[in-house]
N, C-alpha and C positions, 0 to 999 in steps of 0.2 A: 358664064364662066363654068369652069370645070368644080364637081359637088369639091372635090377634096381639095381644090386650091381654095375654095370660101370655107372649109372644116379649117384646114391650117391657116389661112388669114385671120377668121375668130378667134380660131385658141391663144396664136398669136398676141393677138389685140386685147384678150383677156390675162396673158402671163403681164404683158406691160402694165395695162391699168388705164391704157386707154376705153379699154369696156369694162365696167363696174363688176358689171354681174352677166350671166345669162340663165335665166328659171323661165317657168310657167309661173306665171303671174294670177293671182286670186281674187274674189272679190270680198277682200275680207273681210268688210263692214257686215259680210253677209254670214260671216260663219264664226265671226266670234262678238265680244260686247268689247266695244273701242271710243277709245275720246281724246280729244288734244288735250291734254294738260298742259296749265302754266304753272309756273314754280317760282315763288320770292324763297330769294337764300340769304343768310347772314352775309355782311360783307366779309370775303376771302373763303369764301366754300363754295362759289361755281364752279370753279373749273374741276375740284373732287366731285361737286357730282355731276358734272359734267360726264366725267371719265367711269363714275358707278354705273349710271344710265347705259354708258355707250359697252361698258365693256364688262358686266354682272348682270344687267337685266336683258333676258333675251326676249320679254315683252314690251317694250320700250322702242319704238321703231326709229321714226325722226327724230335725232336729239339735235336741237339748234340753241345758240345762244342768241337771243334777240334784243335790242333795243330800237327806241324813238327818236325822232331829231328833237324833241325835247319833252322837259317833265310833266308826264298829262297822265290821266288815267290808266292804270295797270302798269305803266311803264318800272316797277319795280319786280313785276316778274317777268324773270331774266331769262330762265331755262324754259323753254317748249318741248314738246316730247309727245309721240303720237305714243297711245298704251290701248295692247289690245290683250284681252283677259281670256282665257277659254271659256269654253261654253261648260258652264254648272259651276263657274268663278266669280266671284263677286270682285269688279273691278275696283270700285271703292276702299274694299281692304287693300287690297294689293297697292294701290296706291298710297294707303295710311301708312303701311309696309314699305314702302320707298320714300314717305316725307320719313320717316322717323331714323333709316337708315343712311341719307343724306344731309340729316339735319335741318332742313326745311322749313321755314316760318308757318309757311303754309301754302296749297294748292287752292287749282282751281278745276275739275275735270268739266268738257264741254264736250258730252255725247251728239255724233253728230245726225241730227232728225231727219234731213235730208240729203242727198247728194246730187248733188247739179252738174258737176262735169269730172270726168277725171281722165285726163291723157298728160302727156309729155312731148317734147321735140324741143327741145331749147334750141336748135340748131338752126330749123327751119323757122321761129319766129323773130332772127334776125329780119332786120328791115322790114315788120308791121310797122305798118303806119296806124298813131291810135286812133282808136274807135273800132277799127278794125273787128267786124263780127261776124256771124255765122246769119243768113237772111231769116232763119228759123229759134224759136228760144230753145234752149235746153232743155231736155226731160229731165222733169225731177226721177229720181231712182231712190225705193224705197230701202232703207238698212235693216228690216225685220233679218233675224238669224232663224236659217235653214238646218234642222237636223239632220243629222248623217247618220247611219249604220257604222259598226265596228268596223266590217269590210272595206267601206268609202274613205271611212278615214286613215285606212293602213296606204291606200293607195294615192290619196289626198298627201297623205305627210312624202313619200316617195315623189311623186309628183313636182312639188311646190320645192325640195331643195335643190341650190343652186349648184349650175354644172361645173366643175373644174374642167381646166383644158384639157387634160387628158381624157373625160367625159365625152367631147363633142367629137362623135364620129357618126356614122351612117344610121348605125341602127341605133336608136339615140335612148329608147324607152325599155329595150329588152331588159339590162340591169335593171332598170327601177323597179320592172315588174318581180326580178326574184328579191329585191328588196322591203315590196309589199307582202312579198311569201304566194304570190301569184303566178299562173302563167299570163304571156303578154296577150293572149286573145280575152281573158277575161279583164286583166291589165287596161287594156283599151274600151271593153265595154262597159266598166265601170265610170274613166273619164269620160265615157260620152253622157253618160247617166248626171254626174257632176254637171257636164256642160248644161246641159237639159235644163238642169236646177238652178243655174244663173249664178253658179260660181265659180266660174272659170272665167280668166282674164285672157289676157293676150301673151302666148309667149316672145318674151323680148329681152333682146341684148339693149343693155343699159351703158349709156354714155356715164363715165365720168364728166358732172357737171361742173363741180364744185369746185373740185382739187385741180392743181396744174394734171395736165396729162404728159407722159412718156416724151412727146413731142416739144413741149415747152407752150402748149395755147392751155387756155382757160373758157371752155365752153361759154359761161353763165359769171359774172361778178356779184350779181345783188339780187337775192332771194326778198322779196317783199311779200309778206301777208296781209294784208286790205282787210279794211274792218269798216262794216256799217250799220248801223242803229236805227231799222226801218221800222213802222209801225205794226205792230204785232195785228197778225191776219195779213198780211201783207210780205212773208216771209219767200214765201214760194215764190211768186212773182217775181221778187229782185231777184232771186238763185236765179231764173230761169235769163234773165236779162243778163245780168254779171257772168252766166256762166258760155252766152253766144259769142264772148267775145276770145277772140283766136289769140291772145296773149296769155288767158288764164289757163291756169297749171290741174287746177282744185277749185271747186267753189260747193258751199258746204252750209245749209241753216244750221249752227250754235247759238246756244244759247249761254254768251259772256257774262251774264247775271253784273250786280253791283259793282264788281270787281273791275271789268269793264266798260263800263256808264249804258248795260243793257244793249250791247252789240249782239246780232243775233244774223248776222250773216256776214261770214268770211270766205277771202279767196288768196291764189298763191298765181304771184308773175315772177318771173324770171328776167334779168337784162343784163348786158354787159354796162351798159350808163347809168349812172340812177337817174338824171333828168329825163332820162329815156322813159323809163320804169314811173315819172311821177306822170308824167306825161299820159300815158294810159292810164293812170289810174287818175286822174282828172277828167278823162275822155269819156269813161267807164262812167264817174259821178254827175257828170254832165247829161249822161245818156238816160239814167235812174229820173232824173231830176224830168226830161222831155215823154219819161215814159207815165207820169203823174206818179211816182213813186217815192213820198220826199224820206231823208233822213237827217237826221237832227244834231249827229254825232259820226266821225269816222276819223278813222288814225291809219298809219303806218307802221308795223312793226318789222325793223329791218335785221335779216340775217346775219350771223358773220359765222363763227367757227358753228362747225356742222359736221354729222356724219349721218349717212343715212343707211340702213338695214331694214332688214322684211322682219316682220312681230313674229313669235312663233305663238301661233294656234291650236298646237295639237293638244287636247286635253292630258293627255298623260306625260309631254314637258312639263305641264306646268304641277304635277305631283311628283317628277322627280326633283324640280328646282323646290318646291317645297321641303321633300324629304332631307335634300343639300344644306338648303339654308336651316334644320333642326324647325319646323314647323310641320306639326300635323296637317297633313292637306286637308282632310273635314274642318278645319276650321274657318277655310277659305272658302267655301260653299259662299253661295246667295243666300 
């Protein structure tokens, strides 16, 4: 097809909301300190913080409402939330900073130690069949955080923000590069330098999953989180098994501590069925269990209301949000 009728069908497809988003995508786990948080809340105070999360904290990625098909462990925290802190931030506060300004009973953060798989295509995992895996295990990938130069991260923050339609034309990076305060020749040999360093994702137009689309279809119905409780030393192993298999979204060593009955390996399917969705995740348990890997404990934590956004990373957001919210940012150090 001609470059400009796919420029004008994207931008298109992004004014409706049949595409989310379209950015360069990061590896963030690698450039800032990040953790799922779970959240018990008073009863009638979710959906306010529901709406603080989604719509005052710009380090707050994933905010999902979830429950269990019934009352079993952790299943009283309600709100989930990926929180990712900058680098010389202590995430910890920052989240003592959002139980206290949410009112929260209390958290749980679950930094994640390892990472097992991460892609998307809800589309194309219509009609797996379960079990369905990859003939090789997944590589674990480490989450140590990569420092940056001043430079990197002028052109890192440029980079990573998302394009409005009016954005997607031919020369697609020149503006970003006078927005780093750069020219594009230096522009570009920076992000190759990034790339290098193993923090560069994939650039990609993002499906509206969740929400109806423009259209009137619904990509995805039921967001499921997997949780299993395998023997400690034995963490990597499951990641690498749970993570071959072509249904899973995310698959991630956590550590759920008590809160969770000592879950320490979690992953994220996507279905339009839920019998679909148990179905694989039976298949998956089945598979651990022949691979001599047992666990002792495992739940389902099922999505409903959702929204999802990119964390923002850049050290100096998060001393302007401090300055905002009337807090010294030295206070927030590690």
């Amino acid at each position: 097809m001609a470059l400009e009728t796919v420029l004008e069908r994207i931008a298109g497809m992004l004014r409706a909301g049949t595409i989310r988003r379209v950015r360069q995508t990061l590896m963030a786990t690698n450039l800032a300190r990040g953790a799922l948080c779970a959240w018990e809340l008073p009863s009638g105070s979710l959906d306010a913080a529901f709406e603080y999360m989604v719509r005052e904290d710009p380090f707050s990625g994933h905010v999902v409402i979830r429950t269990t098909d019934s009352n079993s462990v952790g299943s009283s925290y309600r709100l989930w939330t990926t929180l990712k802190v900058p680098q010389g931030f202590s995430l910890l506060k920052h989240a003592e900073f959002l139980r206290a300004k949410v009112g929260a009973v209390r958290f749980r953060a679950m930094p994640a130690r390892m990472l097992f798989t991460l892609g998307v295509g809800h589309v194309r995992r219509r009609g797996l069949e379960p079990g369905s895996r990859s003939e090789v295990l997944a590589d674990p990938l480490d989450t140590a955080v990569v420092q940056l130069s001043d430079e990197e991260w002028r052109v890192l923050t440029a980079l990573k923000r998302e394009f409005a339609p009016e954005e997607i034309v031919r020369d697609l990076w020149r503006g970003r590069a006078a927005e780093a305060g750069v020219d594009l020749q230096t522009f570009c040999h920076v992000a190759r330098a990034l790339n290098a360093k193993k923090v560069i994702g994939r650039f990609s137009t993002f499906l509206e999953h969740v929400k109806v689309t423009a259209g009137g279809e619904r990509v995805t119905r039921y967001n499921a989180l997997f949780h299993w409780a395998v023997p400690a030393g034995r963490e990597i192993d499951a990641g690498r098994e749970v993570g071959r298999h072509h249904v899973i979204t995310h698959a991630y060593w956590r550590e759920g501590g008590p809160e969770f009955h000592g879950v320490n390996v979690m992953a994220v399917a996507h279905g339009t069925e839920k019998a679909v969705v148990l179905a694989h995740k039976a298949a998956i348990d089945a598979h651990l269990r022949e691979a001599g890997i047992a666990f002792w404990y495992t739940n389902v934590f099922w999505g409903g209301r959702s929204e999802i956004k990119p964390s923002e990373i850049a050290p100096e957001a998060y001393v302007a949000f401090c300055r905002a919210n009337g807090i010294d940012p030295e206070t927030m150090r590690e």
